[in-house]
MOPAC internal coordinates of N, CA, C and O (Angstrom, degrees):
PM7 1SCF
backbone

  N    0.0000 0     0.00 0     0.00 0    0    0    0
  C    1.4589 1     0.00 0     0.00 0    1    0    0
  C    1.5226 1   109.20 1     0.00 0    2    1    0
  O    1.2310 1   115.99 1   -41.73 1    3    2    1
  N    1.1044 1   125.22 1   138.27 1    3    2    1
  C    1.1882 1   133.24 1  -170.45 1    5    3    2
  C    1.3687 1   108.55 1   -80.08 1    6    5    3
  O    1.2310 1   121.07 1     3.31 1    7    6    5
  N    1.4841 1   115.55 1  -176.69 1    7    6    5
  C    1.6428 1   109.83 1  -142.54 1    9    7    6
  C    1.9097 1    85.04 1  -157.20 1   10    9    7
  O    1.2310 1   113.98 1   -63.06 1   11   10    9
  N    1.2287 1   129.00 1   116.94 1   11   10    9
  C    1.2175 1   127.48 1  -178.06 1   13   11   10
  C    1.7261 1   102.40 1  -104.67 1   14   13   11
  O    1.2310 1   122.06 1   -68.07 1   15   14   13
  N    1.2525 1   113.66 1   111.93 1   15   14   13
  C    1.5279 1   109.81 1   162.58 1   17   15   14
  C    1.3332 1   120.91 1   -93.50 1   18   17   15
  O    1.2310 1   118.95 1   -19.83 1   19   18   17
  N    1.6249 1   119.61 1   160.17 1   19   18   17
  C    1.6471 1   114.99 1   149.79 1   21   19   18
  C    0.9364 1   107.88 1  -116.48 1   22   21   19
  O    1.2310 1   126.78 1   -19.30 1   23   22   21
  N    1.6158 1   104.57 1   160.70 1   23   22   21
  C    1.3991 1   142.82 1  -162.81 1   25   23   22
  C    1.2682 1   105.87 1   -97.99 1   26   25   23
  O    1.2310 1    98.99 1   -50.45 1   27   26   25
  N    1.3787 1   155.38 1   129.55 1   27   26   25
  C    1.2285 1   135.90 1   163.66 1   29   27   26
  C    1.6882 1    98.55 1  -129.16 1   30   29   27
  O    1.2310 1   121.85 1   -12.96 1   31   30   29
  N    1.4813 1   114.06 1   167.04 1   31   30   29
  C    1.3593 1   134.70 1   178.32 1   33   31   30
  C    1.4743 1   110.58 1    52.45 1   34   33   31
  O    1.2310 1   117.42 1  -140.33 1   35   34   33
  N    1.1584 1   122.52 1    39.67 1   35   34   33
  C    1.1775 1   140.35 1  -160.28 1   37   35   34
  C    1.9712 1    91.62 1   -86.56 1   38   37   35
  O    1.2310 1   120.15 1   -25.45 1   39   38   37
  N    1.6892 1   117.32 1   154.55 1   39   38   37
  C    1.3062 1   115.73 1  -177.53 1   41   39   38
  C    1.4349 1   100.47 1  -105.35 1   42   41   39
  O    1.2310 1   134.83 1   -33.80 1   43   42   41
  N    1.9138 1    88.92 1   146.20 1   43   42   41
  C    1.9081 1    90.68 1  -170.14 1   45   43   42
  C    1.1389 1   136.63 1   -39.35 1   46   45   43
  O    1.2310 1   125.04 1   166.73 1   47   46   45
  N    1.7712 1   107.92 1   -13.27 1   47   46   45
  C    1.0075 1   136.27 1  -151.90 1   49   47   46
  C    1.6246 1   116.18 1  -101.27 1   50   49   47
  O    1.2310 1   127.12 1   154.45 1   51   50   49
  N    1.1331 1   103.90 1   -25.55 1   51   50   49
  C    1.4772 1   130.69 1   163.28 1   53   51   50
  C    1.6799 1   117.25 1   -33.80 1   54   53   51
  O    1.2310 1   121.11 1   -56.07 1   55   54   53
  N    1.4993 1   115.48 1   123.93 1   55   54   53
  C    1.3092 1   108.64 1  -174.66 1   57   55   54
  C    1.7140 1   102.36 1  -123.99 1   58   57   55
  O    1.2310 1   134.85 1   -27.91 1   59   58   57
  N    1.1743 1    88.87 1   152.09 1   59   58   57
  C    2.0737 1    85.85 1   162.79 1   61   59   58
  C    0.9615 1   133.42 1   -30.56 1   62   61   59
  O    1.2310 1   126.67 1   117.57 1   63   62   61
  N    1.7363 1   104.77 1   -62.43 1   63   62   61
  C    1.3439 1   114.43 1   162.99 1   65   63   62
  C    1.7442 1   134.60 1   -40.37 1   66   65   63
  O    1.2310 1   123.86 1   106.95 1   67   66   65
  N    1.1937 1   110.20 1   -73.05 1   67   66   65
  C    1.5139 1   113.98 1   149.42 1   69   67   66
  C    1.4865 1   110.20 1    -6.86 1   70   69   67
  O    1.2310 1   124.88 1    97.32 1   71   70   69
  N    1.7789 1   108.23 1   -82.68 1   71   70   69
  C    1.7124 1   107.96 1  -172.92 1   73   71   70
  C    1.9183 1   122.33 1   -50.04 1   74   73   71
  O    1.2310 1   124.49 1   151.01 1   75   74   73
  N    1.2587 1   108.99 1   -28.99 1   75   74   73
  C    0.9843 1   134.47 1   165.94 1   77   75   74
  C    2.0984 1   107.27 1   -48.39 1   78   77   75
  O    1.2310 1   131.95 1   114.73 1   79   78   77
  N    1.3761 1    94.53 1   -65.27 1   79   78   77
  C    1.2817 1    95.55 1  -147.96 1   81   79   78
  C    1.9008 1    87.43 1   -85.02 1   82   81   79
  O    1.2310 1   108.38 1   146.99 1   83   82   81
  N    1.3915 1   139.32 1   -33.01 1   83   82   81
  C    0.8575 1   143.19 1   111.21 1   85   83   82
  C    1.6202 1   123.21 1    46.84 1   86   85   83
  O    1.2310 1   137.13 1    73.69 1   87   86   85
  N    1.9004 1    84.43 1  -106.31 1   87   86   85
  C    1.7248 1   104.19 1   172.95 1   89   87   86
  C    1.2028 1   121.20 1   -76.43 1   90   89   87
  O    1.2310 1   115.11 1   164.21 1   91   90   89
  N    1.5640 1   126.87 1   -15.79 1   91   90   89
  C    1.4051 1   127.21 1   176.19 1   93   91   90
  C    1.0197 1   121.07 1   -43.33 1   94   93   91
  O    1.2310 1   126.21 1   148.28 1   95   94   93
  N    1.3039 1   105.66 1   -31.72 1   95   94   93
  C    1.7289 1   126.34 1   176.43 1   97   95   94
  C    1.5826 1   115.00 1   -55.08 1   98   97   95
  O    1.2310 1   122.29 1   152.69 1   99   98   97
  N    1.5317 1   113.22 1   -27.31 1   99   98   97
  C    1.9562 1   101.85 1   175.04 1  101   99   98
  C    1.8034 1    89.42 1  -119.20 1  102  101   99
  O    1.2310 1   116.01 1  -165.76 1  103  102  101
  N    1.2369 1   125.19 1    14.24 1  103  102  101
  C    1.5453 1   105.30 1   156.74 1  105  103  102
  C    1.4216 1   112.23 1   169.27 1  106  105  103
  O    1.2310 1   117.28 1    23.67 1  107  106  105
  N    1.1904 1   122.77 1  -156.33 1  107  106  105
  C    1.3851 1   127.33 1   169.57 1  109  107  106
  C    1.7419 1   111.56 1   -88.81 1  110  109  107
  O    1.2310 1   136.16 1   -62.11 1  111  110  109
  N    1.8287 1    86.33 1   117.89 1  111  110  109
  C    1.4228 1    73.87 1  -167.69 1  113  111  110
  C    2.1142 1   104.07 1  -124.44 1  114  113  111
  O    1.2310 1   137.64 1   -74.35 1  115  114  113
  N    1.5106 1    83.43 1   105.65 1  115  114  113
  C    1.2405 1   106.25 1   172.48 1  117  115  114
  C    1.7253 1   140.33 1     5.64 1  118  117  115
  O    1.2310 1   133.98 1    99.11 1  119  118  117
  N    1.6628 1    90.57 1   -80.89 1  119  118  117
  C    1.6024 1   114.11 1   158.95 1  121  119  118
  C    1.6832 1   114.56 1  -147.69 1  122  121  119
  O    1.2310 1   118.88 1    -4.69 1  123  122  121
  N    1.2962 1   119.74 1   175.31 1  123  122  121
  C    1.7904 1   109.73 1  -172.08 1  125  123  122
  C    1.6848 1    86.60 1  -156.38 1  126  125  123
  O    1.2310 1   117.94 1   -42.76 1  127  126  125
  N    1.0261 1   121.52 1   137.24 1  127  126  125
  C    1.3897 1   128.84 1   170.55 1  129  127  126
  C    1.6549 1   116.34 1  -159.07 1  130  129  127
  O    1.2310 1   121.93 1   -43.32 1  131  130  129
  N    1.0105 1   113.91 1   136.68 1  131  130  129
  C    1.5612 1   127.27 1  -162.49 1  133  131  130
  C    1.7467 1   104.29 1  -107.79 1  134  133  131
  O    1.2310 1   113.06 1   -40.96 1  135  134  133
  N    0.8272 1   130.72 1   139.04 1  135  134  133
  C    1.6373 1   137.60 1  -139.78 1  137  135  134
  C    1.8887 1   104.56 1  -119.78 1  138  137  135
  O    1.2310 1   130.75 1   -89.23 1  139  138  137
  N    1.3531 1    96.86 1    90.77 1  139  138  137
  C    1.6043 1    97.54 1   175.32 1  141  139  138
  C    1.3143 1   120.08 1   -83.66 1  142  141  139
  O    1.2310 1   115.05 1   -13.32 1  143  142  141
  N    1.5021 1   126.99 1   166.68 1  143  142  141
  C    1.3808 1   147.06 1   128.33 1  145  143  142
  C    1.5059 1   102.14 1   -22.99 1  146  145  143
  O    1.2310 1   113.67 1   -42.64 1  147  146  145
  N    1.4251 1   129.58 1   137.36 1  147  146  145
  C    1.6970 1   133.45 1   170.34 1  149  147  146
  C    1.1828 1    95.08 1  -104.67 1  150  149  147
  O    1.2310 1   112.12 1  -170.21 1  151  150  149
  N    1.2722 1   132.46 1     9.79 1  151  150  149
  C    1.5800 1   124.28 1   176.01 1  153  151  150
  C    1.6602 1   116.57 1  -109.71 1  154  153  151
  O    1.2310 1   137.56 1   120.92 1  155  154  153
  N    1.4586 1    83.59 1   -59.08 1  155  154  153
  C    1.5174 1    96.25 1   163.27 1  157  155  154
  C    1.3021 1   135.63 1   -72.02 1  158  157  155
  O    1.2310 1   119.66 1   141.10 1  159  158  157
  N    1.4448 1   118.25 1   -38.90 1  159  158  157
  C    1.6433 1   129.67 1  -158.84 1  161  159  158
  C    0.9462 1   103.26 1    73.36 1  162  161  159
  O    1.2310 1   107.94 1  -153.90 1  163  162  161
  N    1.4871 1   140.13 1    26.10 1  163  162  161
  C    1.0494 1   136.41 1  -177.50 1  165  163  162
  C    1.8905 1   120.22 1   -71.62 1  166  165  163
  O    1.2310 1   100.15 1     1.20 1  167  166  165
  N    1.0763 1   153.54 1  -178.80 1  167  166  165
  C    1.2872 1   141.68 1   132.45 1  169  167  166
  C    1.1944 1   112.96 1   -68.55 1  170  169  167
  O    1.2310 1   113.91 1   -31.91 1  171  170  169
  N    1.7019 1   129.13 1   148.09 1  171  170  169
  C    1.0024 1   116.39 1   165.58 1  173  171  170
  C    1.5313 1   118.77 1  -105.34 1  174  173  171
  O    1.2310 1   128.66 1  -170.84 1  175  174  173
  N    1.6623 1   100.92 1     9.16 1  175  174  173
  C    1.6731 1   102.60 1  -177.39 1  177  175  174
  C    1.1153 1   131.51 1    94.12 1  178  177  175
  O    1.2310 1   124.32 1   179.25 1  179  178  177
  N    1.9555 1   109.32 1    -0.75 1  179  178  177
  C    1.3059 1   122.93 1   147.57 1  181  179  178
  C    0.7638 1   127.77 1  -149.17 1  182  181  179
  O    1.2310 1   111.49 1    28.99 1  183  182  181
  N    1.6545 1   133.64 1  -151.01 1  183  182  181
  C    2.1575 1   125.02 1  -155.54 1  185  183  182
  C    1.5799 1    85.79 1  -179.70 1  186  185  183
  O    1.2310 1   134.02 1    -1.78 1  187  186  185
  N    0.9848 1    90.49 1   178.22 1  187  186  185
  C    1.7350 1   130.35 1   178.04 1  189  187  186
  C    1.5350 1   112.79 1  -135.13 1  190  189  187
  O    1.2310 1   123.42 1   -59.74 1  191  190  189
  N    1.8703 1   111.06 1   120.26 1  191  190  189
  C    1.4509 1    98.07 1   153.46 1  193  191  190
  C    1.3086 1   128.31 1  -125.12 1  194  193  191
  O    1.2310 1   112.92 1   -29.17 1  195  194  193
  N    1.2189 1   130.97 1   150.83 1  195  194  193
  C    1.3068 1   125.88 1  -162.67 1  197  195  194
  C    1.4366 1   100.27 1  -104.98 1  198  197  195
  O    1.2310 1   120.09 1   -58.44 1  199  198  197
  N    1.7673 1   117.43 1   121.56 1  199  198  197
  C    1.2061 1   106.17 1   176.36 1  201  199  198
  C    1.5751 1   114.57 1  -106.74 1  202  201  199
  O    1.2310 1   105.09 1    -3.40 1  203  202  201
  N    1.3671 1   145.20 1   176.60 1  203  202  201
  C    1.2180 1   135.81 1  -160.99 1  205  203  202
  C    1.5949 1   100.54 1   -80.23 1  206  205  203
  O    1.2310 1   120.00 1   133.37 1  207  206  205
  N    1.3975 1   117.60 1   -46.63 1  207  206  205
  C    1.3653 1   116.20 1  -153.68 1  209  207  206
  C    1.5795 1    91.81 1  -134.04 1  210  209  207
  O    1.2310 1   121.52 1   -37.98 1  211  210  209
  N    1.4578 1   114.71 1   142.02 1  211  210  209
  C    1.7239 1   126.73 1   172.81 1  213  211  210
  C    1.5069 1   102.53 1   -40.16 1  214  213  211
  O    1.2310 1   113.38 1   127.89 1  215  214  213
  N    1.8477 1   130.13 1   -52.11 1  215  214  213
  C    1.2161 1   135.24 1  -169.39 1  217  215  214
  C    1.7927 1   104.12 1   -70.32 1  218  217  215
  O    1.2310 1   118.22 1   152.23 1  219  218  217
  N    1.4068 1   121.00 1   -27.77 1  219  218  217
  C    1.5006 1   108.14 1   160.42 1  221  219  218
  C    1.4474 1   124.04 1   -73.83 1  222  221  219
  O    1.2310 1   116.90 1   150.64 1  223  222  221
  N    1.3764 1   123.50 1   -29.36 1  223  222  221
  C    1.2378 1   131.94 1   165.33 1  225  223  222
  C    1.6817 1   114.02 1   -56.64 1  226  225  223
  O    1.2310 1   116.44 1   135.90 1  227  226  225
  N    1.1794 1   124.37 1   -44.10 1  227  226  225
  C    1.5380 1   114.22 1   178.76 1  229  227  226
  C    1.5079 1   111.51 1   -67.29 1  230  229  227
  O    1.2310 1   123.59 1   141.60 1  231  230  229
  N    1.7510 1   110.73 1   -38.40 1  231  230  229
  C    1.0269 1    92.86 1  -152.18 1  233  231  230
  C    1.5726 1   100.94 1   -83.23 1  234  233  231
  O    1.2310 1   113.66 1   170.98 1  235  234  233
  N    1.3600 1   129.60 1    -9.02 1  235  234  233
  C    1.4349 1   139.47 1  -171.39 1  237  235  234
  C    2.0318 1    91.84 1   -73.70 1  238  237  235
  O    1.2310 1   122.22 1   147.99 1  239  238  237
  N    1.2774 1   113.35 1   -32.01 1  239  238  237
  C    1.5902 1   116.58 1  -176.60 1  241  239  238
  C    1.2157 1    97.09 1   -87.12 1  242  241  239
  O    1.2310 1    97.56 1  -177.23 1  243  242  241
  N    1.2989 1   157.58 1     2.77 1  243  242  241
  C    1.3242 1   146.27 1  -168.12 1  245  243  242
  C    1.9862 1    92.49 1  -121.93 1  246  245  243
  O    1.2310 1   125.12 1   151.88 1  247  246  245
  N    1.3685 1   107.76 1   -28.12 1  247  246  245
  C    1.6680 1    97.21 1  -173.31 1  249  247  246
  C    1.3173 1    98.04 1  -109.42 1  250  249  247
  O    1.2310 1   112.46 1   179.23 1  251  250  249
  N    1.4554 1   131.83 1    -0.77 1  251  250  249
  C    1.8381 1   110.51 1  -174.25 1  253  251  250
  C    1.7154 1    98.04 1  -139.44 1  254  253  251
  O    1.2310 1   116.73 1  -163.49 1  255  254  253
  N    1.7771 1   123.82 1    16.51 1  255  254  253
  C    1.0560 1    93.86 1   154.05 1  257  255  254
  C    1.3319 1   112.60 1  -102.30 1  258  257  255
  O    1.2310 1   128.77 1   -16.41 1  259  258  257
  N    1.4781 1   100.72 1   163.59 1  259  258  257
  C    1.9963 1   115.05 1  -165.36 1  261  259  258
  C    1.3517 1   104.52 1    77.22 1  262  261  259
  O    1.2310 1   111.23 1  -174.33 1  263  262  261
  N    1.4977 1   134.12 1     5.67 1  263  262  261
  C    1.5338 1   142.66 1  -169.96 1  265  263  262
  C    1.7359 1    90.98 1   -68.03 1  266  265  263
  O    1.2310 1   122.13 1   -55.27 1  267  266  265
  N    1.3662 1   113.52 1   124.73 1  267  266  265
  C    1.6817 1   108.85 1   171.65 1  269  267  266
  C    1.7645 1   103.15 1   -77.50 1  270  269  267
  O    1.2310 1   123.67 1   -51.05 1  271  270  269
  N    1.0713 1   110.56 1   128.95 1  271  270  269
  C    1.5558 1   121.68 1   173.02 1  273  271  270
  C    1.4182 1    99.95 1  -147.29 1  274  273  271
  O    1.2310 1   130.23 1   -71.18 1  275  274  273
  N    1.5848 1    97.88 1   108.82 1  275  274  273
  C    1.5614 1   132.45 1  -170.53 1  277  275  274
  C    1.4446 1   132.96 1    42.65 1  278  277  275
  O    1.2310 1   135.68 1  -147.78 1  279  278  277
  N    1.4934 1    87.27 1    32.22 1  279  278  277
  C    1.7765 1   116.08 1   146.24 1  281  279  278
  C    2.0530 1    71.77 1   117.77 1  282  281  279
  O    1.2310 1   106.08 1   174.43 1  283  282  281
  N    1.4848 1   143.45 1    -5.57 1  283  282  281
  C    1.0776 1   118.57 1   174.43 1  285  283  282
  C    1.6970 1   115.90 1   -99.82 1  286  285  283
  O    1.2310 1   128.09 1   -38.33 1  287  286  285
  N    1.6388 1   102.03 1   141.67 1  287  286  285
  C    1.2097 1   107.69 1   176.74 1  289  287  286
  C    1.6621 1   109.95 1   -65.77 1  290  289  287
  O    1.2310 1   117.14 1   -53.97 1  291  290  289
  N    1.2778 1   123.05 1   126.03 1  291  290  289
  C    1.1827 1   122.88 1  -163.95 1  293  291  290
  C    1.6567 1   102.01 1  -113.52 1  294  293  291
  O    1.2310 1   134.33 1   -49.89 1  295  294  293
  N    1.8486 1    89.89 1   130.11 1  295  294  293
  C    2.2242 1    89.08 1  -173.86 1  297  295  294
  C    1.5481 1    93.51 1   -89.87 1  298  297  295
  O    1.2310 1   126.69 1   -33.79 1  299  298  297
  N    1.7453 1   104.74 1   146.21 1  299  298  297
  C    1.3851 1   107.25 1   159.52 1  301  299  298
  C    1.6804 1   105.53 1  -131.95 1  302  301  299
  O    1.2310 1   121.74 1   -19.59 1  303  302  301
  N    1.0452 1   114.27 1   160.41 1  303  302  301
  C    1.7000 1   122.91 1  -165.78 1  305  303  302
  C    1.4496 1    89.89 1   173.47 1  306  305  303
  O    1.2310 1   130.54 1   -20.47 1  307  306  305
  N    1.8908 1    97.27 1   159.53 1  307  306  305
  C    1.1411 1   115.54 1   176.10 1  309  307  306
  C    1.3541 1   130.75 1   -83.56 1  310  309  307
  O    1.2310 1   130.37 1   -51.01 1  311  310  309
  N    1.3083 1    97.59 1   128.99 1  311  310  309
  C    1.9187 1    96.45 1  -165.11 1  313  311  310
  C    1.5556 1   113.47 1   -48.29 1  314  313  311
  O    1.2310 1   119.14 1   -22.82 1  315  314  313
  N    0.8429 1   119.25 1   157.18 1  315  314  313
  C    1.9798 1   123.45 1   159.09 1  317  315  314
  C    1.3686 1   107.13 1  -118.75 1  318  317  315
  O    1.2310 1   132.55 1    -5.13 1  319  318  317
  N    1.4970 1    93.37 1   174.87 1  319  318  317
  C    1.9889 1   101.95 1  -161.53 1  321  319  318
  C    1.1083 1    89.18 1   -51.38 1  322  321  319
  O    1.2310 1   120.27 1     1.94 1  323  322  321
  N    1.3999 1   117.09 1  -178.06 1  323  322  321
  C    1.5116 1   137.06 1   164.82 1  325  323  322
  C    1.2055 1    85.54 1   -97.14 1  326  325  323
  O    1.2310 1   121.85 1   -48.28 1  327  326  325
  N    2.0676 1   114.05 1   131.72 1  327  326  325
  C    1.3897 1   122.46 1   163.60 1  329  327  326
  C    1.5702 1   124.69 1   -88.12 1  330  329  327
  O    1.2310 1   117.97 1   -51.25 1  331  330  329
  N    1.1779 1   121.47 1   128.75 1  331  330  329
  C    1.6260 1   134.67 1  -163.69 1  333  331  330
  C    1.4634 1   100.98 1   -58.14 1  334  333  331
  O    1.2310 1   105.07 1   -27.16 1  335  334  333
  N    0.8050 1   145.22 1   152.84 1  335  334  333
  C    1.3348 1   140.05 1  -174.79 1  337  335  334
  C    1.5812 1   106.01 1  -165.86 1  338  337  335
  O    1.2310 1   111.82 1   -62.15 1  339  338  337
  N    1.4707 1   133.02 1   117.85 1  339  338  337
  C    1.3585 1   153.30 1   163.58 1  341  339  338
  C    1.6322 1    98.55 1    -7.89 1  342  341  339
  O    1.2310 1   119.67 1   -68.03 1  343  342  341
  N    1.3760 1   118.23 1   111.97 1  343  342  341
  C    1.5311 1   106.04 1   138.41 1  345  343  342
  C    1.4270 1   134.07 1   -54.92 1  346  345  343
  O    1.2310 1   122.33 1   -22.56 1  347  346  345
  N    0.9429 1   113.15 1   157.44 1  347  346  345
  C    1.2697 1   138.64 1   168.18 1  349  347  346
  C    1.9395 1   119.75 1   -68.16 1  350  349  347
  O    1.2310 1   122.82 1   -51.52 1  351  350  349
  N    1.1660 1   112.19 1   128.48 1  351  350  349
  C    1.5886 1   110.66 1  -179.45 1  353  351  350
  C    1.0604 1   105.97 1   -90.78 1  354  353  351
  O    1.2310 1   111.57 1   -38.00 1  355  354  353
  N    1.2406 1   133.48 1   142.00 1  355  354  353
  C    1.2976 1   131.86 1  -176.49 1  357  355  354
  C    1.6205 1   114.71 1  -119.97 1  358  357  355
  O    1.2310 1   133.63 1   153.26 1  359  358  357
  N    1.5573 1    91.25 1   -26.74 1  359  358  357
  C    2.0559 1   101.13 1   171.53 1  361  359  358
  C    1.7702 1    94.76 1   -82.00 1  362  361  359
  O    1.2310 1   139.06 1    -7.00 1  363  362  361
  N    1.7277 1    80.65 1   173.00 1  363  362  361
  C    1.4506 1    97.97 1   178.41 1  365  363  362
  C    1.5135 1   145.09 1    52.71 1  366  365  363
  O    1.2310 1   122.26 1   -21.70 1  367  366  365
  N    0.8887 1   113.28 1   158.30 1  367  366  365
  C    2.0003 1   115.87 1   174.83 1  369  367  366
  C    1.6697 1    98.17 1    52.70 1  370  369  367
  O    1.2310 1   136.10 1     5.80 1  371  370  369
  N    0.9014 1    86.43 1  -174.20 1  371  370  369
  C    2.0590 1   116.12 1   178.88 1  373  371  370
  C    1.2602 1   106.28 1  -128.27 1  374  373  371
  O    1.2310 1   123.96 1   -15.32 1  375  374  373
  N    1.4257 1   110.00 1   164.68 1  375  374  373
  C    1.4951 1   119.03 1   167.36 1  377  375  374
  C    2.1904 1   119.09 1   -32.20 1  378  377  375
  O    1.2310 1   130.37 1   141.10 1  379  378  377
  N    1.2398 1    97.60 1   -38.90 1  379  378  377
  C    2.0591 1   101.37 1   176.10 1  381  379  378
  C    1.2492 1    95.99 1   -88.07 1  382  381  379
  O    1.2310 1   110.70 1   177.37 1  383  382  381
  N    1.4838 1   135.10 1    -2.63 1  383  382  381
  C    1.9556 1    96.39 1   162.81 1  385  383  382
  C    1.8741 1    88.55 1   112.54 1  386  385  383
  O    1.2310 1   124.47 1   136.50 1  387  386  385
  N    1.4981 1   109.02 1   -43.50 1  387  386  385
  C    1.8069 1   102.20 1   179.32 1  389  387  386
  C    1.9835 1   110.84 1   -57.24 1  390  389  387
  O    1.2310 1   141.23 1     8.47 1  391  390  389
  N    1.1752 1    76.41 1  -171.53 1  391  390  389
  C    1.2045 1    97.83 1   176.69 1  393  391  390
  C    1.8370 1   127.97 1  -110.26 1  394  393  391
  O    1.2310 1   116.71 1   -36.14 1  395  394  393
  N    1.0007 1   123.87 1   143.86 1  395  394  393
  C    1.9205 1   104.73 1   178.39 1  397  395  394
  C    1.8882 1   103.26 1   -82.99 1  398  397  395
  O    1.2310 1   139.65 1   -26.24 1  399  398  397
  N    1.5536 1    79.49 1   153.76 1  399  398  397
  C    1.3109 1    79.45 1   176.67 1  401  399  398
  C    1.3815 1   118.09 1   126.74 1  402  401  399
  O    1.2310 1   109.27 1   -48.96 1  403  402  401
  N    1.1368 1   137.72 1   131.04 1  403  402  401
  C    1.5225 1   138.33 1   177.11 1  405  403  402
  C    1.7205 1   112.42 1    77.03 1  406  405  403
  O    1.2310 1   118.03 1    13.19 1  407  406  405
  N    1.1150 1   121.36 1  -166.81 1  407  406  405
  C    1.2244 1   126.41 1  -159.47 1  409  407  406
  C    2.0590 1    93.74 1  -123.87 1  410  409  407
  O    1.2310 1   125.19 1   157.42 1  411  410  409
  N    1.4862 1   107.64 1   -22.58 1  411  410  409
  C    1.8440 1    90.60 1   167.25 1  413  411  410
  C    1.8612 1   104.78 1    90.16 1  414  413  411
  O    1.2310 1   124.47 1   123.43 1  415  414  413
  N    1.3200 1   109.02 1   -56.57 1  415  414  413
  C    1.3678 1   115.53 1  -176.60 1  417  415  414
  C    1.6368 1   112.67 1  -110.04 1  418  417  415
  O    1.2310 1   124.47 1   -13.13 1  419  418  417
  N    0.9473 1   109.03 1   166.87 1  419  418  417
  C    1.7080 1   133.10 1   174.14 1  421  419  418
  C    1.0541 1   108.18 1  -107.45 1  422  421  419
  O    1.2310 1    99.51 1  -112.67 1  423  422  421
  N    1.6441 1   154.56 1    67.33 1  423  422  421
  C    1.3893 1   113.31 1  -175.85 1  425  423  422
  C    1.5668 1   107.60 1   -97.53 1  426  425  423
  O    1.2310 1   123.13 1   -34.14 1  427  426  425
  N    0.7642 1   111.61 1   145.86 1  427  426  425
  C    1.6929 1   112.28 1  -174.61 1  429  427  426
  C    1.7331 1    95.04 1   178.05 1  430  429  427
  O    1.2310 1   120.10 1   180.00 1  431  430  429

């Protein structure tokens, strides 16, 4: 069963490939992908790697975290779920919770 790590402090410059060619070094490593901006293409400074087996995953975290990659110490640890977290509303109200529209008061 495969083994999902993250990458942290990773340089902007950092490609999949790289992590790939990289972690191959403590096992078979699955897939490697480095985590952009969808606006920019930017890097965002970390990745995910997927290693084949839990025992390639430790040992890839025991030899490449604190690993300097391009003068940065780079964190690796094992990913956790992604946590669900509330969207965002984008209709309706304003910043206080009202609504637009109308004048709010009566004065008369």
């Amino acid at each position: 069963m495969a083994s999902t790590l993250y990458i942290g402090n990773l340089p902007y410059s950092a490609t999949g490939d790289q992590l790939k060619d990289l972690f191959s070094q403590a096992g078979n490593v699955v897939s490697a992908s480095v985590i952009s901006d969808k606006f920019s293409g930017r890097s965002k400074g970390f990745g995910f790697v997927d290693m084949s087996t839990a025992e390639e995953a430790q040992a890839a975290i025991e030899k490449f975290n604190g690993y300097s990659m391009e003068g940065r110490a780079i964190k690796v640890n094992e990913a956790r779920p992604r946590e669900e977290r509330p969207r965002g509303s984008f209709g309706g109200g304003n910043k206080f919770g009202g609504s637009r529209g109308g004048y709010g008061r009566n004065d008369q």
